[in-house]
Steps between C-alpha positions, in 0.01 A plus 500: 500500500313806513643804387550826766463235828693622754618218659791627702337759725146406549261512810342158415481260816749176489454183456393294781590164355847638385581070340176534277658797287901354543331111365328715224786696374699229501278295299484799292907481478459158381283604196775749363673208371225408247292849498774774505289786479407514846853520563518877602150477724644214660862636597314837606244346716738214658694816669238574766517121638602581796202757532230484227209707542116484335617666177787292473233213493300622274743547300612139484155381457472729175794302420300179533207668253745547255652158512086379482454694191773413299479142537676385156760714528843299675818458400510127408825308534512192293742209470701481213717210592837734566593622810655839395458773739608852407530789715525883442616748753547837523820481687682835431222713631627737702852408466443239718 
């Protein structure tokens, strides 16, 4: 994402085709599994689903010139023949 964008407050017109942005974040969602440094771009922009706006767009496809540029670089899970899965969590954060 760019740095400075104001995406909260901004005068930008919304979407009209509000499932073309909510099909491409979630794509996008998808992706953090194997790419996960789009994670924070993707979390910030999938809050204005219910209203994106043009900069919100813009910002996603930005997203998609990223993922074009860096096209070696994924996470790649391979089988090893064990089916060990181990977790981490940060479950006393705030004393919760």
């Amino acid at each position: 994402m760019e740095a400075n964008v104001d995406l909260l407050f901004n005068d930008s017109h919304t979407l009209d085709d509000l499932r073309r942005y909510r099909r491409l974040i979630e794509k996008l969602i998808c992706l953090t599994v194997t790419k996960p440094d789009i994670i924070f771009a993707i979390r910030v922009l999938s809050r204005f689903m219910h209203q994106p706006r043009e900069t919100h767009w813009l910002a996603a496809i930005r997203i998609l010139a990223y993922i074009k540029r860096c096209p070696g670089k994924w996470l790649v899970y391979r089988k090893h023949g064990h089916v060990r899965i181990i977790g981490y969590s940060n479950s006393g954060y705030a004393c919760d």
